[in-house]
Backbone bond lengths (Angstrom), bond angles and torsions (degrees), N, CA, C in turn:
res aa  C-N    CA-C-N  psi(-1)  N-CA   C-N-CA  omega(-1)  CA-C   N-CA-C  phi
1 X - - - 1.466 - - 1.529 109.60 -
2 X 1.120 112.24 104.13 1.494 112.96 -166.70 1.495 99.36 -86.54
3 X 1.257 143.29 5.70 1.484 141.68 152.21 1.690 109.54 -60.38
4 X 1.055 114.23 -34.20 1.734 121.07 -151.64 1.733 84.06 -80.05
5 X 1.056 131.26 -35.12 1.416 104.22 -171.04 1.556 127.57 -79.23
6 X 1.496 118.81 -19.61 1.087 130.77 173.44 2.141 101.80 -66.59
7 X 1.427 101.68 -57.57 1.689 110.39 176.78 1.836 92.71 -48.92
8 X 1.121 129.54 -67.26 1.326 119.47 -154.23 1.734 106.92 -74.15
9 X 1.286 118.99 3.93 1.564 124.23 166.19 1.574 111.98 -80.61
10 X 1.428 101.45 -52.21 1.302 104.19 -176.13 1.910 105.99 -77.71
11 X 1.104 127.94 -30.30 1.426 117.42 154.30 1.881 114.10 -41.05
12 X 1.350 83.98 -52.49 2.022 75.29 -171.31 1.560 96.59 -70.18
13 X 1.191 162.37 -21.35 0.887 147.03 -157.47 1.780 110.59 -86.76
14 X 1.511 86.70 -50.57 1.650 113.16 168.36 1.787 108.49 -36.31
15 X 1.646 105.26 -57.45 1.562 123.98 172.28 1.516 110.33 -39.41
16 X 1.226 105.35 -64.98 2.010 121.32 -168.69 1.656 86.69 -58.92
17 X 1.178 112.80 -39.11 2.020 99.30 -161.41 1.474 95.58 -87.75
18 X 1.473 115.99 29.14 1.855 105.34 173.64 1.674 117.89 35.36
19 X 1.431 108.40 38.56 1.321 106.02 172.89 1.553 95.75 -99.73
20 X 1.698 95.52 169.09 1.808 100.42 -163.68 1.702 73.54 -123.17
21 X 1.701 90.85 153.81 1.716 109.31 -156.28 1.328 116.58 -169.66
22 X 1.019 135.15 148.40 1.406 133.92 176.26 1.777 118.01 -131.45
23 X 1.176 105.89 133.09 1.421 109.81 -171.92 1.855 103.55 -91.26
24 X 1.316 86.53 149.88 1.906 91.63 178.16 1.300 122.66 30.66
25 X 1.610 105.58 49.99 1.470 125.10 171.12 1.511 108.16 -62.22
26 X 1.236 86.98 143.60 2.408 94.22 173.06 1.148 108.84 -131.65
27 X 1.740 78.26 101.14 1.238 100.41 172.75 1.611 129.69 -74.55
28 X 1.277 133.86 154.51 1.715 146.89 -144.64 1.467 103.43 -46.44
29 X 1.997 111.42 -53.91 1.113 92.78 165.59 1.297 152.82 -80.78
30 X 0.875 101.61 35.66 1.657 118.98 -178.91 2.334 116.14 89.98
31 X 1.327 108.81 14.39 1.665 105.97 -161.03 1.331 84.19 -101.96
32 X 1.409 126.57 -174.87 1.734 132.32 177.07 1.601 76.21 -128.39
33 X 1.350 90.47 135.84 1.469 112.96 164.19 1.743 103.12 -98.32
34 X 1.623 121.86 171.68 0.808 96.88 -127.47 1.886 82.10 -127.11
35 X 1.723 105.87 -35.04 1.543 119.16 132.73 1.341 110.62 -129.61
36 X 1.025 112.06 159.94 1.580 128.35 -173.40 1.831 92.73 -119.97
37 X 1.359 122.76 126.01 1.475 116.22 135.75 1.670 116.04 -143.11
38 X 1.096 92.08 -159.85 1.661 93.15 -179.84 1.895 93.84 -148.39
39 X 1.619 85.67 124.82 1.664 106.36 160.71 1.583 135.78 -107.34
40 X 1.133 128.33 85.19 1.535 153.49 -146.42 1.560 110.97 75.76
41 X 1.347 137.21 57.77 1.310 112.17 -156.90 1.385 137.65 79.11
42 X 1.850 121.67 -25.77 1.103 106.98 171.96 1.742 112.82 -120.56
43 X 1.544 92.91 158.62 1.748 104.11 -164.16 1.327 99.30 -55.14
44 X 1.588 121.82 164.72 1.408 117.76 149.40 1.537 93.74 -145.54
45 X 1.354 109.59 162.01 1.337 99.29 174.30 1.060 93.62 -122.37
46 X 1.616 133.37 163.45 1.714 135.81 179.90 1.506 96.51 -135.46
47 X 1.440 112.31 121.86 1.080 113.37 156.21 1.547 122.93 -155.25
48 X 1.479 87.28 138.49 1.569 117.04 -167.86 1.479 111.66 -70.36
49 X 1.367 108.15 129.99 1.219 116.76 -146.17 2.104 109.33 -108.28
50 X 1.065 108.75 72.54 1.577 109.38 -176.09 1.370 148.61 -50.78
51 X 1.016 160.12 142.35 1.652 138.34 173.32 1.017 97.39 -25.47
52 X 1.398 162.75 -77.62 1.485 154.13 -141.48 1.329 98.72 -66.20
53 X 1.239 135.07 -35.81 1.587 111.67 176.29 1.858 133.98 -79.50
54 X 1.663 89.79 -18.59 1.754 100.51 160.11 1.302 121.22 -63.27
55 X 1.775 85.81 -178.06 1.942 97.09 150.65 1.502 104.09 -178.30
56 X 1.300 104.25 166.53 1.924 94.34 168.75 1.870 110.94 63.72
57 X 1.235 73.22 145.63 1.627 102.36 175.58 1.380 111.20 -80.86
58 X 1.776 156.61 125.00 1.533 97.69 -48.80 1.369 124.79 -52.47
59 X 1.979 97.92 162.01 1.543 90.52 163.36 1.499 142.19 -66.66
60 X 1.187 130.30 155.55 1.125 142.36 -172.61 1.356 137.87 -143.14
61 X 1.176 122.12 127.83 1.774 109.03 -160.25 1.533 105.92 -80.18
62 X 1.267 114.29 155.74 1.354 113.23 -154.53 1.595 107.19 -108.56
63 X 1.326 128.67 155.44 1.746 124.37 -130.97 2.038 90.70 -81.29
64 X 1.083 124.20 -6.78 1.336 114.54 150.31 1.516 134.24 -94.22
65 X 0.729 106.61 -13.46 2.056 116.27 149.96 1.116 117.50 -82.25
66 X 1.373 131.11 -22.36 1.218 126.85 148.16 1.528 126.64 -48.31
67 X 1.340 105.50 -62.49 1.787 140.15 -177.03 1.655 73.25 -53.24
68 X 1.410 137.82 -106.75 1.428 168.84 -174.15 2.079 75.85 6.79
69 X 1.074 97.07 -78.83 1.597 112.00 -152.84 1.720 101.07 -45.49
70 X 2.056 93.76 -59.80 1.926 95.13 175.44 1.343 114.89 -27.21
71 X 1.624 107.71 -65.09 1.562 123.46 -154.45 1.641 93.67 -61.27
72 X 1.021 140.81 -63.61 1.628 139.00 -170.73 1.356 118.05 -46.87
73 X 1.492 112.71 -51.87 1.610 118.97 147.88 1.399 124.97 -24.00
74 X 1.414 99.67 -71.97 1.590 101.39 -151.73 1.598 101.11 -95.33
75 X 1.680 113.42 -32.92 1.584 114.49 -177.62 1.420 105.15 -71.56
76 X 1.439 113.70 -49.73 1.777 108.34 -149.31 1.841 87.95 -108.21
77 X 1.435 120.63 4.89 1.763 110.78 176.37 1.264 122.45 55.56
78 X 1.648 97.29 24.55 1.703 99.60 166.32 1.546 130.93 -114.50
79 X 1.586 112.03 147.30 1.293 98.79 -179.34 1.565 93.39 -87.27
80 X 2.169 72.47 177.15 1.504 86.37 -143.82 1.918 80.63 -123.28
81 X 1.391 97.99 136.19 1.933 97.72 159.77 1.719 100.19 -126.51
82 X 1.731 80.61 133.64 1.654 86.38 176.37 1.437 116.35 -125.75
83 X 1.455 106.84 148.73 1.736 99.51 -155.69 1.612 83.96 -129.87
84 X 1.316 114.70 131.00 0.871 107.23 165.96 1.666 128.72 -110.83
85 X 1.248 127.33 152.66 1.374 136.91 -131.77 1.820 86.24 -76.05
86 X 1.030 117.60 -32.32 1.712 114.46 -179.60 1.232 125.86 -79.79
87 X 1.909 113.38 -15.91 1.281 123.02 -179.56 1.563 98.76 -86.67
88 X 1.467 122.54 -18.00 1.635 131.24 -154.00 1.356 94.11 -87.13
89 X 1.797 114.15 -55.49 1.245 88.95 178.21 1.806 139.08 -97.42
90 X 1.077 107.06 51.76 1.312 122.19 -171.42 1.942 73.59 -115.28
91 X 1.415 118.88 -64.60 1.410 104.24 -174.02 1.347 139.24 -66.38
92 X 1.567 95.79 -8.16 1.673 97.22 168.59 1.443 112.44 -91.53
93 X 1.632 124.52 16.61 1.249 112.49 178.48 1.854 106.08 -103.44
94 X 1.175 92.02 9.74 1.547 99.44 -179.87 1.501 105.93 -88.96
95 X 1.236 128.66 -164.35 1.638 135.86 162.68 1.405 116.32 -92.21
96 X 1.311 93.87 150.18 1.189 97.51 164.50 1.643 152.68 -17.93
97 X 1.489 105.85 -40.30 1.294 124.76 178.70 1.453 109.01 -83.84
98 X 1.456 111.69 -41.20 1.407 110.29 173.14 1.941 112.62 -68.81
99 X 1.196 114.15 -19.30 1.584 102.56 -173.68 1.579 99.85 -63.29
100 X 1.921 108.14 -47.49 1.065 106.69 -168.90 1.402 127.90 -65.91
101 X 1.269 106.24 -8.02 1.446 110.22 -163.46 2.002 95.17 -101.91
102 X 1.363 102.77 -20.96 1.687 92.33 179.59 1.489 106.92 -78.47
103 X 1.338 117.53 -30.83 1.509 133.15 157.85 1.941 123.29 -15.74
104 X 2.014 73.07 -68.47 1.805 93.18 -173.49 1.515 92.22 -57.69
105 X 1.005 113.27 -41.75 1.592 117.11 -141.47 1.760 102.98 -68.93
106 X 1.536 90.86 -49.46 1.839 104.60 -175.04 1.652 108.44 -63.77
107 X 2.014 121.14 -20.87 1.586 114.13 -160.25 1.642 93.81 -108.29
108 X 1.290 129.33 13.41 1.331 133.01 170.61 1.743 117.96 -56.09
């Protein structure tokens, strides 16, 4: 699954920044989120966004990653951060300090 390695980068990164997190959370309405945390109290969900959720020249999320994202919003009242697998690895070729800091920046 060539999605899982970009998700399991940003997990380890998540790890080093001592944030508390949960992988392939299931969420109320029934979807798996993909991490679950909470920043001051409120949920966010993060999920990393793979070739399987595009399509087309540009890319584009595809009408069930769409649906996926609505339903988490509006059913389960969570925001949503989405990373996508092409923006990730342009950022894992940086250091360390910069992953964490595009991190802080994206769970604000």
């Amino acid at each position: 699954n060539k999605s899982a390695a970009p998700l399991q980068d940003v997990v380890r990164v998540l790890t080093n920044m001592d944030v508390q997190f949960k992988e392939k959370y299931p969420a109320d309405s029934g979807y798996i989120v993909d991490i679950m945390l909470r920043i001051k109290g409120h949920p966010i969900a993060v999920e990393v966004e793979g070739t399987t959720h595009r399509f087309g020249q540009p890319q584009h999320l595809t009408g069930s990653a769409k649906l996926k994202h609505r339903q988490l919003r509006k059913l389960d009242g969570l925001s949503l951060v989405l990373i996508s697998d092409q923006e990730w690895r342009q950022v894992i070729q940086e250091n360390a300090s910069y992953q964490i800091q595009y991190l802080n920046r994206r769970l604000r």
